[in-house]
N, C-alpha and C positions, 0 to 999 in steps of 0.2 A: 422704122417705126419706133416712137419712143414709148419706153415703159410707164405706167401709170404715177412708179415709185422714183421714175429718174425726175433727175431736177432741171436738167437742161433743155433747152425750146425743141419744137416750136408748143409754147403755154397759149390758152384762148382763157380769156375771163369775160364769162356768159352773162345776160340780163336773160330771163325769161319773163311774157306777160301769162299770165295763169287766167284760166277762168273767173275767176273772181274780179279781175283786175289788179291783182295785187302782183307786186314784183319779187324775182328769186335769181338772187347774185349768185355766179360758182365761177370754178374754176375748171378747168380739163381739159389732156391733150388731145382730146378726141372728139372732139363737139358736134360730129351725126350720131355719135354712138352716144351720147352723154343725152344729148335731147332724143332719142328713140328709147332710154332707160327712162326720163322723166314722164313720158305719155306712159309707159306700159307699168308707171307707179314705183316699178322697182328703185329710183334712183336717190330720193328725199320722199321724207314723211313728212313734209310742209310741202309740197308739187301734191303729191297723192291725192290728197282732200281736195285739190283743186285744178282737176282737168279738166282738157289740155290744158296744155300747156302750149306758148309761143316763142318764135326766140326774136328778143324787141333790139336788143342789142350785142355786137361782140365787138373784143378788142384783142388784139394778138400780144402776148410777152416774151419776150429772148428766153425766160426761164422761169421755173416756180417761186423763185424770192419773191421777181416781180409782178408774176402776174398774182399771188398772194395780198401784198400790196396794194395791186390797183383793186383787188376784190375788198378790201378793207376800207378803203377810199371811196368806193360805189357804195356800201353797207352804210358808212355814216352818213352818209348825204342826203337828204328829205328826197320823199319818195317823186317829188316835182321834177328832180334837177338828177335823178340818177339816170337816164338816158343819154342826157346833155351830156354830163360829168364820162360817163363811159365812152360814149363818140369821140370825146376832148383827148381821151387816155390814148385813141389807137384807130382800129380802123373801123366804118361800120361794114353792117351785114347788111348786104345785098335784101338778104329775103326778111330784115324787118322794115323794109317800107312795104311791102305788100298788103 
């Protein structure tokens, strides 16, 4: 299992759809426990205000330079094209066609 503070894979760079429809880019190696912190509020004070939370997209990264990057690259892209843009980076999630 890797540590929260190691840099090396396996990294996931998350889309979340929020209650509001608004979207919430992160990063982490642990992404049932990262989205079970975002529902129970603890995880961001921008998710908080707006639960649930979904998870609309992921993409997997070798390590935290890069999957820091591709969250950087998902963050500036209009909120249209940031699903596309993150599917394009990596793999998708199964459970955001649902």
């Amino acid at each position: 299992m890797t540590k929260a503070g190691d840099v090396s894979g396996p990294w996931h760079v998350y889309l979340l759809r929020c209650a509001d429809k608004s979207l919430y880019c992160g990063i982490t190696t642990n992404l049932a426990r990262r989205l079970a912190e975002h529902n129970a509020g603890t995880a961001s004070r921008c998710t908080r205000a707006r639960l649930p939370v979904a998870l609309a997209a992921v993409a997997d990264a070798p390590n935290k330079s890069a999957a820091l990057r591709m969250e950087l690259a998902v963050k500036k892209a209009p909120a249209r094209q940031k699903i596309a843009l993150l599917e394009s980076l990596g793999t998708k999630c199964a459970c955001a066609e649902k």
